[in-house]
C-alpha positions as MATLAB code, in Angstrom:
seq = 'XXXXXXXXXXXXXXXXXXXXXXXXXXXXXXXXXXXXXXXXXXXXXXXXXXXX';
ca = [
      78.815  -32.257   -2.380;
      81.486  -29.443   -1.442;
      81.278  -26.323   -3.236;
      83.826  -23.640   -2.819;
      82.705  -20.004   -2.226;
      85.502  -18.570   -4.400;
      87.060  -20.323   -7.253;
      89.717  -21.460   -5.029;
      89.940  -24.260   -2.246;
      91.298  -22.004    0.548;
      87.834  -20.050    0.802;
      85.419  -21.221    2.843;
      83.092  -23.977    1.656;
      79.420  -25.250    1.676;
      79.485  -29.496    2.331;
      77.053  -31.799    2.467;
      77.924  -34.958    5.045;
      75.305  -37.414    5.881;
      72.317  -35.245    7.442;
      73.911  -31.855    7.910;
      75.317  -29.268    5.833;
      78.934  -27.272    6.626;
      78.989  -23.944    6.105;
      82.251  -22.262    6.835;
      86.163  -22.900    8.049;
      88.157  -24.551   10.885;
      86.812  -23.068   14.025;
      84.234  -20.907   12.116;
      82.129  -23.472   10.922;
      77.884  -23.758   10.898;
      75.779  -26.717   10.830;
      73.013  -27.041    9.209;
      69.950  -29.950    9.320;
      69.357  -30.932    5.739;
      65.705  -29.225    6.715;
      67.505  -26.092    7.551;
      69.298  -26.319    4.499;
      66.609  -26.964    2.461;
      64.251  -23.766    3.983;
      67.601  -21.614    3.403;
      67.577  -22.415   -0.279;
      63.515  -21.828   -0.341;
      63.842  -18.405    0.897;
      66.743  -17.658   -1.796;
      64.525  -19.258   -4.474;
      61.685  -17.131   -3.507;
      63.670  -14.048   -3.339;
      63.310  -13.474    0.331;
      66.959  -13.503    0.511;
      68.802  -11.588   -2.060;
      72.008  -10.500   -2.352;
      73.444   -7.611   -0.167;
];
């Protein structure tokens, strides 16, 4: 899975490889356990993170 944030592919992106999860560009890139991942989207779903 790779999912731009904008509508175009020069944004940064979210990617899912093997275990982890990419969050970012080149040298700004964060890596994520598919665990981490997961609790991330929990706390969206549950509204504990909401947009700013």
């Amino acid at each position: 899975m790779k999912v731009y944030i904008c509508d175009k592919s020069c944004c940064p992106a979210v990617e899912s490889t093997g275990d982890d999860v990419l969050i970012g560009e080149g040298a700004n890139m964060v890596r994520l356990k598919k665990t981490e991942w997961n609790r991330l989207v929990e706390k969206v779903q549950s509204g504990e993170l909401h947009s700013i």
